[in-house]
Every structure is written in C-alpha cells, then in structure tokens.
Wavefront OBJ file of the C-alpha trace (Angstrom):
o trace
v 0.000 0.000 0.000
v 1.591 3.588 -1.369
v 2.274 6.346 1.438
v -0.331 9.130 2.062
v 0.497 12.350 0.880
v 0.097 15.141 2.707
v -0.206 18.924 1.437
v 2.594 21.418 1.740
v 2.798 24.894 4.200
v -0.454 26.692 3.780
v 1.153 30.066 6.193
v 3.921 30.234 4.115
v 1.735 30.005 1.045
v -0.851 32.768 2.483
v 2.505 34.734 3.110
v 3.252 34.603 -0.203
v -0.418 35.823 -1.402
v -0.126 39.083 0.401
v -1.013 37.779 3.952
v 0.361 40.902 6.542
v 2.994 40.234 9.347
v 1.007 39.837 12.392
v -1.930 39.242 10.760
v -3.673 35.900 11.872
v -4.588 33.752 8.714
v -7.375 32.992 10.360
v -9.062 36.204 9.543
v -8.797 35.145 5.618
v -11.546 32.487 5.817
v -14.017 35.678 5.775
v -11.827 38.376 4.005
v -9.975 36.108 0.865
v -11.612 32.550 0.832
v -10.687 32.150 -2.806
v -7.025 32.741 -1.842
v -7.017 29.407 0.540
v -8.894 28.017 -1.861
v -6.395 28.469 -4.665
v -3.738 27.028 -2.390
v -6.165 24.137 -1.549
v -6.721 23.422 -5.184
v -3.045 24.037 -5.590
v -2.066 20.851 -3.536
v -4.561 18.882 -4.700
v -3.427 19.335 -8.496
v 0.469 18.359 -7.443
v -0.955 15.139 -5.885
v -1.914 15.671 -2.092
v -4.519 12.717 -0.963
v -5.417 15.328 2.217
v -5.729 19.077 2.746
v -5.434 20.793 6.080
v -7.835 23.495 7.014
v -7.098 27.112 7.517
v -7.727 26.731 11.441
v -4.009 25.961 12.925
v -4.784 28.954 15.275
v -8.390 28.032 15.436
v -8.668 27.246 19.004
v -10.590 29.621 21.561
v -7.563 30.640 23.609
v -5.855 31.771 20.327
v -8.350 33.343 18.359
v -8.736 35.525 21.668
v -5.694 37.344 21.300
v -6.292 37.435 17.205
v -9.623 39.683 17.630
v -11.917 36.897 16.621
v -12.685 35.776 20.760
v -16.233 34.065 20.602
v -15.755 32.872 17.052
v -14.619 29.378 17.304
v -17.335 27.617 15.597
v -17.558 30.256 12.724
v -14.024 30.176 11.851
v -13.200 26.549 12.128
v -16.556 26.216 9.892
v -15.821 28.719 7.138
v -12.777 26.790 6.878
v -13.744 23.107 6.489
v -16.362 24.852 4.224
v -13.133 26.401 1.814
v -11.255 23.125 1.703
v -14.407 21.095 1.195
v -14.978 23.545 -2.272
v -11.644 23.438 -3.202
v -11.029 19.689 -3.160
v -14.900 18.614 -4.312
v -13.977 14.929 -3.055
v -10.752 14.320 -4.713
v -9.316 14.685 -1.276
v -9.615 14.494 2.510
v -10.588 17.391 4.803
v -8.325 17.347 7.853
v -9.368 20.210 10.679
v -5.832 21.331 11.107
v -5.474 21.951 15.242
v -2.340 23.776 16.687
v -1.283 24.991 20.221
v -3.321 26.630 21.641
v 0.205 28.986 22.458
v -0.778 29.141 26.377
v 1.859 27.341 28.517
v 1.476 24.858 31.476
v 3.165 25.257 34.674
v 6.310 25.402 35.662
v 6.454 28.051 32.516
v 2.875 29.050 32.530
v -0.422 29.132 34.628
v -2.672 27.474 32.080
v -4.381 24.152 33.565
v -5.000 21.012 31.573
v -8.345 21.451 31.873
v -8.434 24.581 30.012
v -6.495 22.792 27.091
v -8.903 19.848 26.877
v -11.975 22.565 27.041
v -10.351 24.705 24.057
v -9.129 21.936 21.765
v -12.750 20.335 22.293
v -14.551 23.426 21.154
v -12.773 23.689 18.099
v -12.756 19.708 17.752
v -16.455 19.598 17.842
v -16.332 22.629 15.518
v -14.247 21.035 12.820
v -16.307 17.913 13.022
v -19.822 19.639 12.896
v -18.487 21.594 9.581
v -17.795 18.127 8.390
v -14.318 17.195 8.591
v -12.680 13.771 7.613
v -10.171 13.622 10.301
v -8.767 16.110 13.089
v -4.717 16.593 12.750
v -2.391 18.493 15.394
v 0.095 19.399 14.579
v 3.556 20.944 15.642
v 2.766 20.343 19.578
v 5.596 20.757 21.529
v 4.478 19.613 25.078
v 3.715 16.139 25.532
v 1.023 17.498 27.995
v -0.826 19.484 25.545
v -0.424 16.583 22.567
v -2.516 15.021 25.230
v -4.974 17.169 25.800
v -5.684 17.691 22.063
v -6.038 14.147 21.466
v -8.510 13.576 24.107
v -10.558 16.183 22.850
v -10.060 14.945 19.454
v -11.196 11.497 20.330
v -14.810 12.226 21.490
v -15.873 13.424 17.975
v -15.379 9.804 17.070
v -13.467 11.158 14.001
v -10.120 9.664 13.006
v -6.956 11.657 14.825
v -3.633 12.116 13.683
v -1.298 13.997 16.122
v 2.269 15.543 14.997
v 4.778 17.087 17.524
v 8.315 18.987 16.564
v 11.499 17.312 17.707
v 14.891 18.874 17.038
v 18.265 17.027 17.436
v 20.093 17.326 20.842
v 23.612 15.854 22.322
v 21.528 13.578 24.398
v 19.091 12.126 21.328
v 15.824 13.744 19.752
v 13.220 15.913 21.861
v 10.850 18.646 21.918
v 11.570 22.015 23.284
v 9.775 21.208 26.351
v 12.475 18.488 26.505
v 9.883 15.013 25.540
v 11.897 12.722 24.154
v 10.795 11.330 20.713
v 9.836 7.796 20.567
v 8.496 7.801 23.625
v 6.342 10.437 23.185
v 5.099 9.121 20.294
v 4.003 5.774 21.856
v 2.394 7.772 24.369
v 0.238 9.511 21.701
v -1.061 6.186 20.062
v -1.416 4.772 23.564
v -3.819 7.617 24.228
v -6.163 7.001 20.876
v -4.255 8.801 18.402
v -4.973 7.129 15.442
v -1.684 8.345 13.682
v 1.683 9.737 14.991
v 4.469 11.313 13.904
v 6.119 15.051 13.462
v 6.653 17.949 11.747
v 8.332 21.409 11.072
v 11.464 22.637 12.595
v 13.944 19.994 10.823
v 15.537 19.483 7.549
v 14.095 16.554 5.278
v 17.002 14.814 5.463
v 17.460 15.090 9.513
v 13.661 14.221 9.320
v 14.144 10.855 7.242
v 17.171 10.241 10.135
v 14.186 10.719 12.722
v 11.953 8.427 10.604
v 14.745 5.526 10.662
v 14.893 5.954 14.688
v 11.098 5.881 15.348
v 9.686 3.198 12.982
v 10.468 0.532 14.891
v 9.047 1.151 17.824
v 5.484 2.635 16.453
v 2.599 0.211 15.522
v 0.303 2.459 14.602
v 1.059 5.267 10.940
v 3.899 7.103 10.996
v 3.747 10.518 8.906
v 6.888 12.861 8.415
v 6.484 16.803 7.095
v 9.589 18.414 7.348
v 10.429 22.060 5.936
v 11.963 22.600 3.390
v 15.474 23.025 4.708
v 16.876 25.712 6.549
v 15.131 29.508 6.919
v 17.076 32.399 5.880
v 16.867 35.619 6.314
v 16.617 37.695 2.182
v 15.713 41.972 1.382
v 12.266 40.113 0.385
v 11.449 38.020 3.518
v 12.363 34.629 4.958
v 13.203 31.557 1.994
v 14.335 28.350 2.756
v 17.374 26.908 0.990
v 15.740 23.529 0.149
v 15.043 22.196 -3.825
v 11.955 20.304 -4.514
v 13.893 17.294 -5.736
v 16.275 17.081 -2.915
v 13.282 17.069 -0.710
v 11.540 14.495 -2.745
v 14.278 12.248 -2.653
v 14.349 12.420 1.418
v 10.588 12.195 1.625
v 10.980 8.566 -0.449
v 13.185 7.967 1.442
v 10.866 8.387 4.802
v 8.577 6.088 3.110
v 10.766 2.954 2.166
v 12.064 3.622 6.250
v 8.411 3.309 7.541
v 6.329 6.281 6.893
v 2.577 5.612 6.349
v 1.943 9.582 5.841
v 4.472 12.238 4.300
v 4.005 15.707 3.261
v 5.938 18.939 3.416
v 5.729 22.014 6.501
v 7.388 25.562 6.579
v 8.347 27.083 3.072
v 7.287 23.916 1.108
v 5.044 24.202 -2.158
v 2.759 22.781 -4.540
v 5.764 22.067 -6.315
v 7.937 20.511 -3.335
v 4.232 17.940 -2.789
v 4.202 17.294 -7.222
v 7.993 16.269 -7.224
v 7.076 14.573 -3.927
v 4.253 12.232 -5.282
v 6.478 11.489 -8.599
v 9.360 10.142 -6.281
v 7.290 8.153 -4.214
v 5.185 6.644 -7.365
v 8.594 5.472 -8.575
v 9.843 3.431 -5.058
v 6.260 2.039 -5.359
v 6.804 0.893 -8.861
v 10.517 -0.780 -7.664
l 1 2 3 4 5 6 7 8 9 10 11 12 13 14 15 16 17 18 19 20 21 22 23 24 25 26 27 28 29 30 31 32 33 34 35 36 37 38 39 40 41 42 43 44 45 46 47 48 49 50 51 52 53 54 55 56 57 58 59 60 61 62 63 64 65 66 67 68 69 70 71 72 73 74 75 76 77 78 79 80 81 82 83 84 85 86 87 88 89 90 91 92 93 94 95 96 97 98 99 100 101 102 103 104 105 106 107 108 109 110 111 112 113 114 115 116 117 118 119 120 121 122 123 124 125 126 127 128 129 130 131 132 133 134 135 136 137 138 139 140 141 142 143 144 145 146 147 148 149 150 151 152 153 154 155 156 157 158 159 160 161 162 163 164 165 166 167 168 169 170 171 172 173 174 175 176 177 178 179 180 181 182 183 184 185 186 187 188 189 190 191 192 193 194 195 196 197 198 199 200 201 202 203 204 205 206 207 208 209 210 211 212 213 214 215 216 217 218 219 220 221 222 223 224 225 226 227 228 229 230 231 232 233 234 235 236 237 238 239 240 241 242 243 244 245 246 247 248 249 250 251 252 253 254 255 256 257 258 259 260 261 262 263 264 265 266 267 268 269 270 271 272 273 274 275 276 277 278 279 280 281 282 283 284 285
C-alpha cells in the first residue's frame, strides 16, 4: 500500500499571497476565501490525498488574542467549508489543530483542563463543519499533545497527532524536553490514530528521525519536514531547500516506515508534485 500524501505549508503560502505580518490567517476564511482556496486546489493538483484546514490557530484561547474571541465555531466552519470547495472529493478534509500557544506550569499558569476545554470546542467545531479527520500538529508539550487528542477522540473522528522534535547531544526531543519515541508511543497509547512530526527539521534530519522511530510505532507514521533551513533575504524569509532534494528524502521516509508524508514551513505545490512522482517510482521498484 503507497504512502499518504500530505499537502505542503499553507502560512507560508498565504505569506506569499499578500497575507500581513502579524496578521492571523485565520481572519482570511471571511476576508480572501478564494485565496485558501487556490492554495487548496493548488495541492490537490500536485498530488496531495489530504488538505489541512485554515484553522491551525483556530482554538478559543488563540483566536482571543487574534480579535476573533467568541468565534470558534464560525471560523473553524468557514474553513472546512473552503477546503471542502476546493477539493470537491478528490481529497480528505483534515481540521488542522495547533497549540493553543498558552503554557502549562512550571512556565505558565494554564491548567490542563483549560487545554482539553479549548481543543474540544474547536474539535467539535471542525467535526460539525464536516471534517474527515482532526490533525495536530507541531505540539511541543507532551502534555498538551494530550490534551488535544482527548478532545479529538470524542468526535469519534479519526486523529492524527504531529509534535516537533529537534536534534540534541543527548538524542531527539521537543523544546519542552519530551523525548521522541516515547512520546510518540504515548500519543497512540492515548487514541491517536496516527503519529508522527513535523516542522522545525531538515528533510534529510527528518528521514534520520523516521529511521529511529519506525520501529518502535505500531500504529502510521507521517513525516512533514520544511523545506530546509530559513534564511533571512531583502524580500522576507526563503528556505534553501530544492523540490527534488526534498523528494528524494521524503521517499526515502517512506521505504524507512512512513505511512503519511508531506511537506511544513516554506514547502510548495511544487515541493508535494515532485514529492508524489518520487514516491510513485519506489512504489513501482
């Protein structure tokens, strides 16, 4: 059975379109829906089997400090409601959830509790609009992976859950210092349907994490690194990766273990089109 493919960055994409610094993409599923739509369709053309919603920052606690407080439901539906036009079946709808950006203590005040209540509004949200499957993504705290996935869970909907890992002296872990494979076992043992990570790495340190964690998962894998490193240019942040470099990592997640692979930060349509080519040709061999 071939890998999944996932889509590419979307806020890089909406960057790209004319979204403004600061400005929480969010707000776009009311002011430019045919913008996400175009990136939608965009993905879907180069070969993506799923789309992820405009609703990363979707959750109650977030849209809060992004002027749309009390607007959950409405956004997360607008969104599902985008995707759903711009794919018209020939993909899945995943109700993309992020962090909700408040931190537990030591480092913050916020109680689990509050997580679970937040990720559940926007859950039940995503799922009422008529999602295929919830996916959160870039988590950071093992704590708050949690929290999303139990949430995620009671819609009855399938749940894939990502986290970001970076490369330490002492092995793989989050900021917040969870290491990776374990973490990720604790995710499936919680529900999660699917596991894996995303953003902050390098394709090919990403294919290096997917070799490491494979073993030891028994439920799908997905990978979606960026594409390579950011830099700083006169016209705004690029990343120094090509398409076909990353599309030779990405097969190579895939013939290490991945079930699901797709791009993050600064990837494009045409990072996901050379992408699916690659991957056709290890299924072929």
């Amino acid at each position: 059975m071939r890998a999944v493919l996932l889509d590419g960055g979307l806020g890089s994409m909406l960057i790209a379109a004319g979204l403004e610094a600061g400005r929480a993409p969010e707000w776009w599923n009311f002011e430019h829906p045919e913008r996400i739509e175009a990136v939608h369709r965009a993905y879907l053309e180069a070969g993506s089997d799923l789309v992820h919603t405009n609703t990363f920052g979707a959750n109650p606690l977030r849209l809060a400090t992004a002027g749309l407080a009390g607007r959950c439901r409405e956004v997360n539906g607008a969104a599902v409601e985008i995707a759903r036009r711009a794919c018209e079946g020939g993909a899945l709808v995943a109700g993309d959830v992020g962090p909700t950006g408040h931190m537990l203590p030591p480092l913050g005040t916020t109680t689990v509790d509050q997580l679970q209540r937040a990720f559940r509004e926007q859950a039940e949200a995503l799922a009422e609009a008529g999602a295929d499957l919830i996916s959160i993504e870039t988590m950071s705290d093992l704590r708050e992976a949690l929290a999303a996935v139990e949430a995620a869970r009671a819609t009855s909907l399938a749940v894939h859950v990502s986290m970001t890992f970076e490369r330490r002296r002492r092995g793989v872990f989050t900021i917040m210092g969870d290491p990776l494979v374990p973490s990720l076992i604790a995710l499936a043992e919680a529900g999660a349907d699917a596991v894996g990570f995303n953003c902050s790495v390098t394709s090919a340190e990403m294919a290096t994490m997917v070799r490491e964690a494979a073993p030891f998962i028994r439920v799908p894998l997905s990978a979606q690194p960026n594409a390579g490193q950011p830099r700083v240019t006169p016209e705004g942040v690029a990343y120094d990766a090509s398409p076909e470099a990353f599309a030779r990592d990405v097969a190579a997640m895939v013939e290490a273990g991945a079930a699901m692979v797709g791009g993050c930060c600064g990837t494009t349509p045409e990072f996901i089109r050379q992408a699916r080519a690659t991957i056709e040709r290890v299924a072929k061999r």
